[in-house]
NUSEKE-431715 format. One line per 4 residues: number of its first residue (from 1); their letters; for each residue x, y, z of N, C-alpha, C, O. Coordinates in nm, 3 decimals. Each point is the difference from the previous one (the first is absolute). Last residue first. Layout:
% residues N
NUM> a> X Y Z X Y Z X Y Z X Y Z ~ ...
//
This chain:
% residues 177
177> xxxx> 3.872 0.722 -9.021 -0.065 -0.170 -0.001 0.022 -0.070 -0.068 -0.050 -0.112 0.009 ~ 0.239 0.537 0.016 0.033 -0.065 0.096 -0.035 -0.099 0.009 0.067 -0.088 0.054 ~ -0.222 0.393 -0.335 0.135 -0.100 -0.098 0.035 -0.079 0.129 0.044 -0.112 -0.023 ~ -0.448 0.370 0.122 -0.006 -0.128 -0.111 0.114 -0.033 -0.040 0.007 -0.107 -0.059
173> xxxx> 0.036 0.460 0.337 -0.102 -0.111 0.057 -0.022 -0.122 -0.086 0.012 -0.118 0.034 ~ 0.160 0.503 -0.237 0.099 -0.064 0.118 -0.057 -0.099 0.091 0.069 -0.092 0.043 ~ -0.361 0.367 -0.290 0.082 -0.104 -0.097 0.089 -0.042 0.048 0.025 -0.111 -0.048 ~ -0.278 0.342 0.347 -0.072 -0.114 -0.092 0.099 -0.062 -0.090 0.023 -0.121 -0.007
169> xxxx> 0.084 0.504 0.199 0.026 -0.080 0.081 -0.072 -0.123 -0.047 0.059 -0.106 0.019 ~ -0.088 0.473 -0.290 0.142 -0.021 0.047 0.016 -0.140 0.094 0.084 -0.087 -0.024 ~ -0.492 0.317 -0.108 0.037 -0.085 -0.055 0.132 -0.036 -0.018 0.028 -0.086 -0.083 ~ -0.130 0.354 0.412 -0.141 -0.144 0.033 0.068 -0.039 -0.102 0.083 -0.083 0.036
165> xxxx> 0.107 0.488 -0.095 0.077 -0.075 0.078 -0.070 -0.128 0.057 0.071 -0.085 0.054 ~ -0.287 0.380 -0.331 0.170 -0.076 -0.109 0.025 -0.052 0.108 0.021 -0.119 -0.019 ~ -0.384 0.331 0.177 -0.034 -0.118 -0.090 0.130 -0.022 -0.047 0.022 -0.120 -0.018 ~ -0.004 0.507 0.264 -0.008 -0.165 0.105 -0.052 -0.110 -0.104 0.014 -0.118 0.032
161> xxxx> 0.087 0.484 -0.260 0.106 0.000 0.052 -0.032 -0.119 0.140 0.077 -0.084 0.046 ~ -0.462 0.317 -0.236 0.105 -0.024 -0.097 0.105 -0.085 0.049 -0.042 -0.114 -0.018 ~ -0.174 0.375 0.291 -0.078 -0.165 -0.014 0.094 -0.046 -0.115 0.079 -0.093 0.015 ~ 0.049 0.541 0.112 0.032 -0.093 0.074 -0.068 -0.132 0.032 0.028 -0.077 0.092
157> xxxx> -0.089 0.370 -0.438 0.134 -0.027 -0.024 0.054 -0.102 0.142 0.084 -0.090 0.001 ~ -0.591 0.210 -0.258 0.115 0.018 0.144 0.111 -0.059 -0.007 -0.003 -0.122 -0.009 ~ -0.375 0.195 -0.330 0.108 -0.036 -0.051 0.127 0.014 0.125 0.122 0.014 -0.016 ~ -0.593 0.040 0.047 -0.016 -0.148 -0.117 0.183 -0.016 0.011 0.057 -0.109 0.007
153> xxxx> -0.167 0.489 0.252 -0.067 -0.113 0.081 0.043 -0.161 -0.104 0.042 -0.111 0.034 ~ 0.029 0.627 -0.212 0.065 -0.033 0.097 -0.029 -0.110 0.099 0.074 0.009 0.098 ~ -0.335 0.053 -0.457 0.138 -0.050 -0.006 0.035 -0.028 0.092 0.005 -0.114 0.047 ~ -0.490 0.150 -0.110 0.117 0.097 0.121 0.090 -0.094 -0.035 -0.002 -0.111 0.052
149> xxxx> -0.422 0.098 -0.457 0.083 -0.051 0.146 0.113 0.106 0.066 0.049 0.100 -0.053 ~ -0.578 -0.142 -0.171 0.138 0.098 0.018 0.026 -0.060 0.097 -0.051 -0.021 0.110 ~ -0.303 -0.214 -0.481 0.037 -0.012 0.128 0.121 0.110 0.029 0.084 -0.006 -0.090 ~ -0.531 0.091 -0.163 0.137 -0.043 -0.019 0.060 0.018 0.126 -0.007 0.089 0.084
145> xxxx> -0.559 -0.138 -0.313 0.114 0.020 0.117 0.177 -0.005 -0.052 0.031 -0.068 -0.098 ~ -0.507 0.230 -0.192 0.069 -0.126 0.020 0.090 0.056 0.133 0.032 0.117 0.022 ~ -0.331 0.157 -0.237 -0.116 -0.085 0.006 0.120 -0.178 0.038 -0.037 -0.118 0.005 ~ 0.262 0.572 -0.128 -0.105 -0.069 -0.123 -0.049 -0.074 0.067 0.008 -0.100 -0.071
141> xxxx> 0.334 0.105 0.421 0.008 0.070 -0.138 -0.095 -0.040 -0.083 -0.011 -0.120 -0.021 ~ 0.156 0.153 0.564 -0.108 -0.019 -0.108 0.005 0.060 -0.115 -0.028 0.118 -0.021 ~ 0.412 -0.306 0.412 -0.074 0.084 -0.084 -0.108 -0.009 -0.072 -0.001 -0.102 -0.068 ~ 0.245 -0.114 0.557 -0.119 -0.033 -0.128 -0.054 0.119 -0.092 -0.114 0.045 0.013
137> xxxx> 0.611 -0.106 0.373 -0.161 0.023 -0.022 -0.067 -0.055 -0.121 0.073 -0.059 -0.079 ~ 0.360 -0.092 0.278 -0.004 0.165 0.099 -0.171 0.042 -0.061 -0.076 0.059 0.077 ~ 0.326 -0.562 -0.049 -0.127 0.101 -0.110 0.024 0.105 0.116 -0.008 -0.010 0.123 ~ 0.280 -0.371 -0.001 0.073 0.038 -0.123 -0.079 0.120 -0.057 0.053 0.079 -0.078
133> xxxx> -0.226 -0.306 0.470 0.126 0.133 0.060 0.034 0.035 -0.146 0.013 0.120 -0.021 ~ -0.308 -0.471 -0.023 -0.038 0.110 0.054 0.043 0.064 -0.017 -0.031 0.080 -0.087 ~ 0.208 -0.500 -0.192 -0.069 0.058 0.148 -0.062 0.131 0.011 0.006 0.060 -0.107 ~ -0.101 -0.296 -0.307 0.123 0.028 0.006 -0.043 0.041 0.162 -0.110 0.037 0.041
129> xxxx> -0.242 -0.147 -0.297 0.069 -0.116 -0.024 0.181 0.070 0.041 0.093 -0.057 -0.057 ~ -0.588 0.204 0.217 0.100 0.050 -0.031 0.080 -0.174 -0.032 -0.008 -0.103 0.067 ~ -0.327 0.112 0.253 -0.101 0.042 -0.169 0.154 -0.012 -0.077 0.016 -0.109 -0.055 ~ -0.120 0.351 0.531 0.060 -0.181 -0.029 -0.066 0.019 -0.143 -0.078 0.085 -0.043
125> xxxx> 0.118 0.327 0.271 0.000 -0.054 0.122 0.020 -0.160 -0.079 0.077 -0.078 0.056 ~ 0.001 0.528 -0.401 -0.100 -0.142 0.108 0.040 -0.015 0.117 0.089 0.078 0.035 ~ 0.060 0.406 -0.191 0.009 -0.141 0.031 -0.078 -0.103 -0.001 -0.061 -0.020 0.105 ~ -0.082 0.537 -0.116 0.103 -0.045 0.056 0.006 -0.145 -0.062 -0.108 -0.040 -0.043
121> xxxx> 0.019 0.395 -0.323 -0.116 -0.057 0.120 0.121 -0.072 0.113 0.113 -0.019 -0.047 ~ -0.155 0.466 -0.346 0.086 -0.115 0.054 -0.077 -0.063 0.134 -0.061 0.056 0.091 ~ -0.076 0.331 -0.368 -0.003 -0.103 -0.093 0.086 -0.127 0.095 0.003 -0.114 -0.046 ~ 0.006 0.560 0.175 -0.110 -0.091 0.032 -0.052 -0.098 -0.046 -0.095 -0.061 0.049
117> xxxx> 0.499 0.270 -0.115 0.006 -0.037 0.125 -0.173 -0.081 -0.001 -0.031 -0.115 0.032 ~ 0.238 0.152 -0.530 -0.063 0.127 0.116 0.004 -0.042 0.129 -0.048 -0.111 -0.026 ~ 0.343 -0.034 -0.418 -0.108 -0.055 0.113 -0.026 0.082 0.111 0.072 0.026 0.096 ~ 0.188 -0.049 -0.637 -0.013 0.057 0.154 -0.103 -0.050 0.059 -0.093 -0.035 -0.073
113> xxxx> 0.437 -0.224 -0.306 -0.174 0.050 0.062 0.047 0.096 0.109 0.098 -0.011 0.072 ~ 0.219 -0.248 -0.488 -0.007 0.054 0.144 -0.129 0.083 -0.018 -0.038 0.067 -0.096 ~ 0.127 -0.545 -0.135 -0.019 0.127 -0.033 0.039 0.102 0.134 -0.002 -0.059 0.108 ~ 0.105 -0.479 -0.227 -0.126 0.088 -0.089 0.002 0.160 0.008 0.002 0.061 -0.107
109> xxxx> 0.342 -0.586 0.133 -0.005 0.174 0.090 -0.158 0.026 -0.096 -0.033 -0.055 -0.105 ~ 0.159 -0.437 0.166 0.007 0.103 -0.085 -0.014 0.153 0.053 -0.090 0.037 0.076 ~ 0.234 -0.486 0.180 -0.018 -0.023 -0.180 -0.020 0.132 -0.096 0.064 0.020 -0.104 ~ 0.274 0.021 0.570 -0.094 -0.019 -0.038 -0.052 -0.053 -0.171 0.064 0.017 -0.104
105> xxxx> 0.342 0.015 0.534 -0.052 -0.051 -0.150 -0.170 0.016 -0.024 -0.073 -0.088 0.046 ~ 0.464 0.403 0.242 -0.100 -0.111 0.041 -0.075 -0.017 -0.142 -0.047 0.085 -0.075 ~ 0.512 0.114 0.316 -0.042 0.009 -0.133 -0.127 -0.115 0.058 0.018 -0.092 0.080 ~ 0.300 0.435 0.273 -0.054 -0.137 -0.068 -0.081 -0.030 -0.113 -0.095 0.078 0.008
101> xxxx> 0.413 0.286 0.345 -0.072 0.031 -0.136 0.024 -0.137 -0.047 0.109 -0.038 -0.043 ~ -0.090 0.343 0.512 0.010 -0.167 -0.025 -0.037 0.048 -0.174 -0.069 0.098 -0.029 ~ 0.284 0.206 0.440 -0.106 -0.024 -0.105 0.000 -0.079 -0.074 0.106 -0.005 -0.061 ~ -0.025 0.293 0.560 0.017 -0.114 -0.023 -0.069 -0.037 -0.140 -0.122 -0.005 0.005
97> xxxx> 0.149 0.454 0.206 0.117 -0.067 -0.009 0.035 -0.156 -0.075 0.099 -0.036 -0.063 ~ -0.592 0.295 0.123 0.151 0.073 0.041 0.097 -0.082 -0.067 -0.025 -0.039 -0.114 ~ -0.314 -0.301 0.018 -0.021 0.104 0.076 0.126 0.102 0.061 0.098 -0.050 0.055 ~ -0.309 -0.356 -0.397 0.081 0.044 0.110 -0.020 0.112 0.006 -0.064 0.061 -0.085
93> xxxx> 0.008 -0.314 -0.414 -0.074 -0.004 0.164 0.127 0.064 0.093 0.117 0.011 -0.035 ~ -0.270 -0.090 -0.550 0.071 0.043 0.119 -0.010 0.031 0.106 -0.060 0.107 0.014 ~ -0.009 -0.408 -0.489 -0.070 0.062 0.115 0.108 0.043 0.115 0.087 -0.070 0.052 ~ -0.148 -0.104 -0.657 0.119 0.033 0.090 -0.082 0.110 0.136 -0.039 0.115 -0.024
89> xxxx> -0.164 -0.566 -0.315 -0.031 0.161 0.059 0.077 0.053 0.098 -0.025 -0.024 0.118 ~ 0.022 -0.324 -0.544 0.036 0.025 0.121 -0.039 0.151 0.055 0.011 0.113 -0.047 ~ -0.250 -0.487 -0.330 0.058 0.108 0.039 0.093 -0.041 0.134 -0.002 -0.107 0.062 ~ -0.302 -0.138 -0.541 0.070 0.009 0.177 0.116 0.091 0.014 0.101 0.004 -0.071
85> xxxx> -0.342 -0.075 -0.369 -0.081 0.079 0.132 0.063 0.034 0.076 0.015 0.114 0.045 ~ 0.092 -0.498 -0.298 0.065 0.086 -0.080 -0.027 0.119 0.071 0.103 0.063 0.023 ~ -0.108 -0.468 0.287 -0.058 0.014 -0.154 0.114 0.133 -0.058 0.116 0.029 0.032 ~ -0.106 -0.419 0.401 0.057 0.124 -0.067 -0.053 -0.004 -0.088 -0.008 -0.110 -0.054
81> xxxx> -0.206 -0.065 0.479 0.047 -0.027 -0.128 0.021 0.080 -0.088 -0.089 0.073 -0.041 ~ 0.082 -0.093 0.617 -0.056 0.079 -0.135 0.086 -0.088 -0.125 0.118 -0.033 0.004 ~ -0.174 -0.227 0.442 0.049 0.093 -0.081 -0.038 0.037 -0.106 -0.044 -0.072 -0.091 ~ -0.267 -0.143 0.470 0.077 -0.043 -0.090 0.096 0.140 -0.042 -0.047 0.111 0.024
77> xxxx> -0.160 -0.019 0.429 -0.072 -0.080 -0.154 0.097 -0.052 -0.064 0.106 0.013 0.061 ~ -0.119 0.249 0.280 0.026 -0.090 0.080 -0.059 -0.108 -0.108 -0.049 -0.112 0.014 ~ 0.196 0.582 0.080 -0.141 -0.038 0.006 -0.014 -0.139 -0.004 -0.073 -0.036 0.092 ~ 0.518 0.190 -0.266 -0.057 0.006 0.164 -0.102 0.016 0.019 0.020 0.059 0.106
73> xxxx> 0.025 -0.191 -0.497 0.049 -0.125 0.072 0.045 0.092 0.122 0.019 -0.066 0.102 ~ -0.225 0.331 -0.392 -0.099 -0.110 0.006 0.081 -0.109 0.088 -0.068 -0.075 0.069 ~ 0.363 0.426 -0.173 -0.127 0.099 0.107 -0.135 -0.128 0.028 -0.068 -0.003 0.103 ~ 0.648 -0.008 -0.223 -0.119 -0.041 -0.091 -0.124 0.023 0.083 -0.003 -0.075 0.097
69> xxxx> 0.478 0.341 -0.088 -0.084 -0.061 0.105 -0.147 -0.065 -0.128 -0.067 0.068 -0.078 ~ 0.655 0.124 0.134 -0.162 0.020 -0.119 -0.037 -0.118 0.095 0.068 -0.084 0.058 ~ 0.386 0.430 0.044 -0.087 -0.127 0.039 -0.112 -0.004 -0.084 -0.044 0.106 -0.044 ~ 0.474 0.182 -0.069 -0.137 -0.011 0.042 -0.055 -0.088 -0.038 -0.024 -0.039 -0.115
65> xxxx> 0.474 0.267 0.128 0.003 -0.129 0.037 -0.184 -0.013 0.034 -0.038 -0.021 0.115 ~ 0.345 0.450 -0.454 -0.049 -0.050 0.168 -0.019 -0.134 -0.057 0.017 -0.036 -0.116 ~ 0.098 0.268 -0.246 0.123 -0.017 0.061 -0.048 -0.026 0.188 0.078 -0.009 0.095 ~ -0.404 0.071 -0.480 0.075 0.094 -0.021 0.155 -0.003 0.124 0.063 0.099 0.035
61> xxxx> -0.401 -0.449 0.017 -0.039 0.128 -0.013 0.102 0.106 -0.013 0.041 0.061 0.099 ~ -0.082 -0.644 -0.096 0.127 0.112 -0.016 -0.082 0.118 -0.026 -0.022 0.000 -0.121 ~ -0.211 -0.457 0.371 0.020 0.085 -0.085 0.137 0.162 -0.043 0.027 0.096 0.072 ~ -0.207 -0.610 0.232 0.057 0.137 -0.038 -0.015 0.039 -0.149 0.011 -0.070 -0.100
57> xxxx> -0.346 -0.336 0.352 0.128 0.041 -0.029 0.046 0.134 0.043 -0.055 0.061 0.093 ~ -0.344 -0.262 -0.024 0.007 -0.080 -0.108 0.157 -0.003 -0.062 0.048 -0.071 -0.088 ~ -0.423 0.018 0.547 0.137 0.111 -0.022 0.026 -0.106 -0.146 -0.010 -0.122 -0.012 ~ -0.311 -0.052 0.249 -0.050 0.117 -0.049 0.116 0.072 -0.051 -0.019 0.087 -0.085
53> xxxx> 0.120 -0.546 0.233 -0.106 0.028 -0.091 -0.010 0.136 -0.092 0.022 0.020 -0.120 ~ 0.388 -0.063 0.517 -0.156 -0.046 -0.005 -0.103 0.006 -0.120 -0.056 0.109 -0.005 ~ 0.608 -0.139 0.022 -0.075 0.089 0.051 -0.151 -0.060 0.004 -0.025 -0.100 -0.067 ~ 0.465 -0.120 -0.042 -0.071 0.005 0.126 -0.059 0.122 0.057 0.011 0.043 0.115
49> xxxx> 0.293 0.107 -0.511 0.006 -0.131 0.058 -0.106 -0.012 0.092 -0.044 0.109 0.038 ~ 0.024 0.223 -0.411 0.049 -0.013 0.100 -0.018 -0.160 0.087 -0.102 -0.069 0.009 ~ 0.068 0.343 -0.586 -0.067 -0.102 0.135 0.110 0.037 0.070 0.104 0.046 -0.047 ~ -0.191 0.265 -0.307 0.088 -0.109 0.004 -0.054 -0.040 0.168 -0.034 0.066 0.099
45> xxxx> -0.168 0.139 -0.564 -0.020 0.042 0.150 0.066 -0.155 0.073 -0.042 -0.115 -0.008 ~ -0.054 0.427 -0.534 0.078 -0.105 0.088 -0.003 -0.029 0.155 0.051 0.100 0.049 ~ -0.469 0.166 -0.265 0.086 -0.016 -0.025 0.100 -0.154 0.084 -0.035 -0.088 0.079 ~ -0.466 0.417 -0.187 0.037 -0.119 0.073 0.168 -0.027 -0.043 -0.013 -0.012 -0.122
41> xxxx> -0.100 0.482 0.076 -0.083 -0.066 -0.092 0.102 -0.159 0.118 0.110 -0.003 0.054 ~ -0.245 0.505 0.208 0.095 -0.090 -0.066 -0.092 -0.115 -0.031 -0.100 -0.041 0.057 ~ -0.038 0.504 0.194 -0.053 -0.139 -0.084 0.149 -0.026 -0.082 0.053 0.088 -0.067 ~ -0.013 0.260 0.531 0.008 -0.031 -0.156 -0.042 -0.111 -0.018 0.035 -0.087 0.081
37> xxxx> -0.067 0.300 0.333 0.070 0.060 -0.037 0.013 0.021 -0.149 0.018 0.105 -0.062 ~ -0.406 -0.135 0.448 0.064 -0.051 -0.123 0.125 0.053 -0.032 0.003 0.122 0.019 ~ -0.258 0.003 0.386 0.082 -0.074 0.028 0.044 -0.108 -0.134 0.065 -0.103 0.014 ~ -0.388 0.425 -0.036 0.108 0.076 0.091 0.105 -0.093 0.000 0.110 0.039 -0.038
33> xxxx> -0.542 -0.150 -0.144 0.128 0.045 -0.093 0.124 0.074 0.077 0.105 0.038 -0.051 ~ -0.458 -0.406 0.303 0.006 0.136 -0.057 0.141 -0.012 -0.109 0.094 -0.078 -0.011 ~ -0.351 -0.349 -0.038 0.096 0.057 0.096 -0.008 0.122 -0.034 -0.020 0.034 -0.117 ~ -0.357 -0.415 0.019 0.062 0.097 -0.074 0.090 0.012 0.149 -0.030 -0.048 0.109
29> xxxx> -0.253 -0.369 -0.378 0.063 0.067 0.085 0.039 0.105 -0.032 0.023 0.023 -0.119 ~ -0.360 -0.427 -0.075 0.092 0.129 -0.009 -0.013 0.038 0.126 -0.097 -0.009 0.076 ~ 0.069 -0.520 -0.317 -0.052 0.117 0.123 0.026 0.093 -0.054 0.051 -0.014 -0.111 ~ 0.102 -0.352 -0.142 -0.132 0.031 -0.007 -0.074 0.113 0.058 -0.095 0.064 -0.045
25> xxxx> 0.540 -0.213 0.134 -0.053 -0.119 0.048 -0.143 0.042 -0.068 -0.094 -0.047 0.065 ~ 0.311 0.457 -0.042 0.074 -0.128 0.068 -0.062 -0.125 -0.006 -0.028 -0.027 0.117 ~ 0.054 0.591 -0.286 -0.043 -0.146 0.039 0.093 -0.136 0.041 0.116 -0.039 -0.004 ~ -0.155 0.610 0.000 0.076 -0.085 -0.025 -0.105 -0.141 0.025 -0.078 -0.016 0.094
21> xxxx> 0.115 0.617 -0.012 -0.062 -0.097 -0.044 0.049 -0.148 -0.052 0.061 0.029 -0.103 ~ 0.059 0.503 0.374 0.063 -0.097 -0.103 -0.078 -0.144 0.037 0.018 -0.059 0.107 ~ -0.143 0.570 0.056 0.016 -0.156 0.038 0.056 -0.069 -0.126 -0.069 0.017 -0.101 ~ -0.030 0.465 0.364 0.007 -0.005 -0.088 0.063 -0.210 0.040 0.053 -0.055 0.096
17> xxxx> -0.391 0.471 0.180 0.156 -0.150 -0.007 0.002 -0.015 -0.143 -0.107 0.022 -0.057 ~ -0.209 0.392 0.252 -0.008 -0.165 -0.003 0.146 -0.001 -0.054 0.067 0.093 -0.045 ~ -0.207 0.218 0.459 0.036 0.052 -0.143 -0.003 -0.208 -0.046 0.015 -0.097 0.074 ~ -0.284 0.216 0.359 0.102 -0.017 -0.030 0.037 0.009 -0.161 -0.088 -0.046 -0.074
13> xxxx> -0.218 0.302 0.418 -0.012 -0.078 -0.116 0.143 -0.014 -0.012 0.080 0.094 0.008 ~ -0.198 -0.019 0.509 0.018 0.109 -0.138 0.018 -0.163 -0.074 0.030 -0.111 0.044 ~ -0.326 0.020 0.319 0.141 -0.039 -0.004 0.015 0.105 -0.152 -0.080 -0.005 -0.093 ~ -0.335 0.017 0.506 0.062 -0.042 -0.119 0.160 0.039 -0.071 0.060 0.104 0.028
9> xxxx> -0.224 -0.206 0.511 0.044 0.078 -0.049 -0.001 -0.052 -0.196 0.076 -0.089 -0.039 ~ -0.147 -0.143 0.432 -0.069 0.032 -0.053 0.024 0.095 -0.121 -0.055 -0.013 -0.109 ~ 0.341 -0.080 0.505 -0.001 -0.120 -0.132 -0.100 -0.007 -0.098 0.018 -0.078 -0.094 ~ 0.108 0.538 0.341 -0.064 -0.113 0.049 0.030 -0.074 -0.166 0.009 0.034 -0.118
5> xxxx> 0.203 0.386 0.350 -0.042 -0.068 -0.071 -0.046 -0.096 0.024 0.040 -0.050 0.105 ~ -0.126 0.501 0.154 0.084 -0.047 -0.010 -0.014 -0.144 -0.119 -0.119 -0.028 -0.019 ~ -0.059 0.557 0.065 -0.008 -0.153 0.062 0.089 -0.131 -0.063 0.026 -0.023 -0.118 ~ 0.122 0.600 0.246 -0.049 -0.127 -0.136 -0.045 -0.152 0.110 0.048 -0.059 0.096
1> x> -0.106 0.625 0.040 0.074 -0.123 0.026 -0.045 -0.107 -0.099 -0.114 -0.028 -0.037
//
């Protein structure tokens, strides 16, 4: 008879992650590559009305309507300043059925890394200049940390979408006065 599992139990080696590398603000970040689709060079990116800060526009992807997200002004910093560097990083989220594909500005892409499971630390608890929920973990690369964010969290389609409408009602709020 098998004994049964316990939370004790050591956990099989997880295979490491492959990570697309990027800065932001000085920092580095990485997203799995699972959910890269394509680096695009900073391009035309036509604004949207009364959207919030972080949203920088559309973009024409080969004949789709994709949203581009400035990643420092949703962190809550100033907007990225376009250089020659500045990228878009075409990301794809959802699940089964449902699939979101949003472009997020970064200053410079660097490299894709694998990262061994044990190389990954959980989360600060405070320290972090971006919230919490946004870091799925803390890679250790070379004697340095990199922050890995959970798209699917930085780029929720359904926070997304209550900020256009806060700033929806704000600006209607202000022409009313």
């Amino acid at each position: 008879m098998n004994a049964p599992v316990t939370a004790s139990a050591p956990m099989p080696m997880a295979e490491p992650r492959q990570y697309l590398t990027f800065t932001l603000g000085g920092e580095m970040f990485a997203v799995e590559t699972l959910s890269v689709k394509e680096i695009i060079e900073y391009g035309q990116i036509t604004a949207v009305p009364m959207m919030p800060p972080s949203i920088r526009g559309v973009i024409n992807l080969r004949g789709a309507v994709v949203p581009v997200i400035d990643l420092k002004a949703r962190f809550g910093a100033a907007a990225t300043e376009v250089t020659r560097r500045t990228c878009i990083v075409i990301i794809e989220l959802g699940a089964e059925d449902e699939h979101q594909v949003v472009g997020i500005v970064v200053d410079t892409v660097s490299e894709v890394l694998e990262i061994p499971a044990s190389e990954i630390e959980p989360p600060p608890a405070f320290g972090a200049r971006i919230r919490a929920d946004f870091i799925s973990g803390m890679g250790k690369i070379a004697g340095h940390f990199v922050i890995l964010l959970d798209m699917g969290r930085v780029l929720s389609v359904d926070e997304l979408s209550c900020l256009s409408s806060l700033a929806e009602q704000q600006e209607t709020t202000a022409l009313a006065v």
